[in-house]
N, C-alpha and C positions, 0 to 999 in steps of 0.2 A: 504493500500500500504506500511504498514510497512514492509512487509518482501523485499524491492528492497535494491539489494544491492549495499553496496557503490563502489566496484571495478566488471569490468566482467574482462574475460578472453576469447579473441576471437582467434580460430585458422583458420588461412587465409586456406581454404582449394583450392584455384583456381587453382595453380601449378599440384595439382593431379586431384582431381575430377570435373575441369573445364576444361582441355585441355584434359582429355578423351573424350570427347564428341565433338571434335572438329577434324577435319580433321587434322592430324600431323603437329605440329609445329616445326621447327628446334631445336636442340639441344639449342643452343645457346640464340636462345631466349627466352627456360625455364628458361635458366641461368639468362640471364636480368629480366625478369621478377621479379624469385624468388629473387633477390639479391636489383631489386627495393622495394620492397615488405617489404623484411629487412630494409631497411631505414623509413618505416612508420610509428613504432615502434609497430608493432603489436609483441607481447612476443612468439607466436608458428605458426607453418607453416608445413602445411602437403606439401612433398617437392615431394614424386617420389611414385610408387607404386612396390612392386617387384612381377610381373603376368607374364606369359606368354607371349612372344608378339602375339603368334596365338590369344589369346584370348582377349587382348587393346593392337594392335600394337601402340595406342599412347604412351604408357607408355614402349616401347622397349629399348630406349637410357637413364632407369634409373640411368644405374651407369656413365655413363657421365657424366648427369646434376648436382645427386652428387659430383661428382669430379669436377666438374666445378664451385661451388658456392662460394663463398666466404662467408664461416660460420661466421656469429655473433655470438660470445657463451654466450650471453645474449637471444638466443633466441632458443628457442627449436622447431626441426626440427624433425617431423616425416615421416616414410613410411608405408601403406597400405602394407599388406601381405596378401596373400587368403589360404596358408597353412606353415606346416614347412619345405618347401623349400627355398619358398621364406623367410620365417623367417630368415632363416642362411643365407641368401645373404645378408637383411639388418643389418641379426648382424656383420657377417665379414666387411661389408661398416662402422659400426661404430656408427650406430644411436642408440640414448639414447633412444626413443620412438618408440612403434610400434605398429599398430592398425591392429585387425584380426573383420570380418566380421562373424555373422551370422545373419540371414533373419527368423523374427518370422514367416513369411509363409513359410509354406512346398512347395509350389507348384514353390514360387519365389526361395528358395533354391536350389530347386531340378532345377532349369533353370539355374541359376547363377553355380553354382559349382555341380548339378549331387548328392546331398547329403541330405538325412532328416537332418533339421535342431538338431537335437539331434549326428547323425552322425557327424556332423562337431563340436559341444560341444567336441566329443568324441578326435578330433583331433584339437581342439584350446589348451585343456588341454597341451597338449605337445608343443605347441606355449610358452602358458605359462611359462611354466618351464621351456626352454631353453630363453625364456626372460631373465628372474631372476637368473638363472644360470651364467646370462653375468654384473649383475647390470641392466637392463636393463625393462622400465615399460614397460607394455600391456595394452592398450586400447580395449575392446571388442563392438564394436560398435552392434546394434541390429537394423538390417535394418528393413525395414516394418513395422515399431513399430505404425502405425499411419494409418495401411487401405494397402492393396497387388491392384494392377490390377488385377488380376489373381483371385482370391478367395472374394476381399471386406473386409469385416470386418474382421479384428485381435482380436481376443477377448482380454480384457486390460490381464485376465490373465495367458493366452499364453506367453504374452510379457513378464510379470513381471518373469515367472515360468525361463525363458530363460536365463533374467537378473542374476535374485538371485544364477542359478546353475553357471553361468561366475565367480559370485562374488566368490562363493562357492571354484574354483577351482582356486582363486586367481588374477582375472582382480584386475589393477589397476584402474581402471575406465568404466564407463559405460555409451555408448554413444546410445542416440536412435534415432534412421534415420527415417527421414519421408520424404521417397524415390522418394516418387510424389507427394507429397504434399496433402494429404488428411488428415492431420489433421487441428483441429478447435482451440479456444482458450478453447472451455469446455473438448475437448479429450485431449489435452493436462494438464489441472488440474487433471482430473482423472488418465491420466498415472503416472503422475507424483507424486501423494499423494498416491498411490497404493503402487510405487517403493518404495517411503520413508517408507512407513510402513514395507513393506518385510525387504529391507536395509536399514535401516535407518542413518548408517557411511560410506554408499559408495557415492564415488565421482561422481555425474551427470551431465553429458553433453547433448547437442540437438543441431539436427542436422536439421535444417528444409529446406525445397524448397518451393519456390513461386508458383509451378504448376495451384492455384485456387486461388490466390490474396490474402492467406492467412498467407504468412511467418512472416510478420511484426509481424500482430498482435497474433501471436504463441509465436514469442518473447517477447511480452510486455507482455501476460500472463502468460510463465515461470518466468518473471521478478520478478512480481508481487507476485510468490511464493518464491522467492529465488533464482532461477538458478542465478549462476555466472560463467556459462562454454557454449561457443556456440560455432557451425561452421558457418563459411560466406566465400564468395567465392568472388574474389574481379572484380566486374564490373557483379554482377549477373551470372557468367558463370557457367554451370553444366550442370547436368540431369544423367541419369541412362541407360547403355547402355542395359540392363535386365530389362528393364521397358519402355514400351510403355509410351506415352505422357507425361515423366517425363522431367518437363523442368529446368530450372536454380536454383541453390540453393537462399538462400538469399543473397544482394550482402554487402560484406563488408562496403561500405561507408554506406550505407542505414542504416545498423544497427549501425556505429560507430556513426550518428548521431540524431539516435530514443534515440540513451544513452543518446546522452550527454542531449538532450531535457529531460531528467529523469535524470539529473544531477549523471549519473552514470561516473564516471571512466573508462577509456579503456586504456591511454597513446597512443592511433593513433594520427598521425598528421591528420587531415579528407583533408585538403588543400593535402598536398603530397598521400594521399591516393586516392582522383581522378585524379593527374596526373598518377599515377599507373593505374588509371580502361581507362584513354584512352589509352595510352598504351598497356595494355591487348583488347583491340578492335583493337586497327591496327594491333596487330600481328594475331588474328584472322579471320580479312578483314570482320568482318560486325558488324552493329549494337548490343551493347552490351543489357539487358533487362533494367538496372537500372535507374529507372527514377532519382534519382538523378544528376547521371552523362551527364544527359539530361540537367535538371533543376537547378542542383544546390543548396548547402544549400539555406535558407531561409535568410541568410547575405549576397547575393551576389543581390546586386541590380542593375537594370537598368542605365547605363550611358546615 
């Protein structure tokens, strides 16, 4: 277990990819949210997404909720893009970070965006570059990287061939989605020492979902190799609006406090991070997944 490391780095992703999947929530209380969120001390926050709204009317009222936050600039706040359209809309908005999608399966690609996943390489490239052209990072996320609905197995090196041509064309980083949760903690060590081999100086992130009971301990396994980059959704909220039974990502508290039991560093306050995850349940009028926020640390005892 020598390779855990001493700081992680968690990006609250609930504001985007938690309130997609949730029947539209008022402008205003992405805004509460996101700006509760900010006070947790989590360092990054995936904040809005810039799509269509025919295609996530949840994510319609991006540039509002933008315009509406009250930026920490201790914290870095990113948006989801699905092509260079939306690109330019979150660079004209002003975000320092931006995360573009492609899906190691063909068949999930081609549902999601109409595209072979090599077609959309074709057009992140140009993502890229007008990134960079602004100062501005790119995160290339690789969805499906851990098992499609659609097709099953992703072969590891499909996944990795995906990754390395993103790196290749200049991602800042590289994130891999495990969209529904079909990854284990031994697919995870194999993706993940495969990647490092190909790239061995690029920046890794993971992105896991609870879908099979299996998030947690996905994370304790990337831990265990080193990962120091994750997404967590705050109060378990998610799923995949292109993916059948894909349900909640992992939920923020959950993981801030698997660290600290690993004596890892986060800077969250975990105390204010579950007023956040009730919060994120009333405004979505039902029961959130995260058992913590059920149960409670393990310091909270019985009066």
């Amino acid at each position: 277990m020598s390779d855990i490391p001493a700081r992680v780095v968690l990006r609250e992703v609930g504001p985007r990819d938690g309130l997609q999947n949730e029947p539209p929530v008022p402008t205003s209380e992405k805004i509460a949210l996101i700006d509760a969120l900010a006070q947790t001390g989590v360092g990054e926050i995936e904040a809005v997404s810039y799509v269509h709204p025919r295609a996530i009317p949840q994510m319609a009222d991006a540039a509002d909720v933008w315009a509406g936050i009250a930026r920490d600039p201790s914290i870095a706040y990113s948006a989801l893009v699905p092509n260079l359209v939306g690109a330019r809309r979150a660079l004209e908005a002003g975000f320092a970070d931006i995360e573009v999608v492609v899906s190691a399966s063909r068949t999930h690609n081609l549902r999601n965006i109409n595209r072979t996943p090599e077609e959309s390489l074709d057009a992140i490239a140009e993502v890229i570059a007008a990134a960079h052209a602004q100062g501005v990072r790119c995160q290339v996320i690789v969805a499906t990287a851990f098992g499609c609905p659609y097709e099953g197995e992703v072969p590891e090196e499909q996944v990795v061939g995906l990754a390395r041509r993103a790196v290749a064309l200049g991602a800042d980083s590289i994130c891999f989605g495990d969209t529904t949760g079909m990854g284990s903690p031994p697919r995870v060590g194999r993706l993940v020492g495969r990647f490092r081999d190909a790239c061995p100086d690029a920046v890794l992130a993971l992105h896991f979902h609870n879908t099979r009971g299996t998030g947690m301990a996905n994370l304790a396994a990337a831990l265990a190799l080193g990962v120091d980059r994750f997404d967590a959704s705050v109060g378990g909220l998610g799923g995949c609006p292109y993916a059948p039974g894909a349900s909640g990502n992992i939920a923020t508290e959950e993981a801030v406090y698997l660290l600290q039991e690993f004596g890892v560093e986060t800077g969250v306050d975990l105390d204010r991070l579950l007023e956040v995850a009730e919060f994120a349940q009333r405004i979505v009028g039902h029961e959130l997944p995260s058992g913590l926020l059920k149960a409670g640390p393990r310091t909270r005892l019985a009066g």
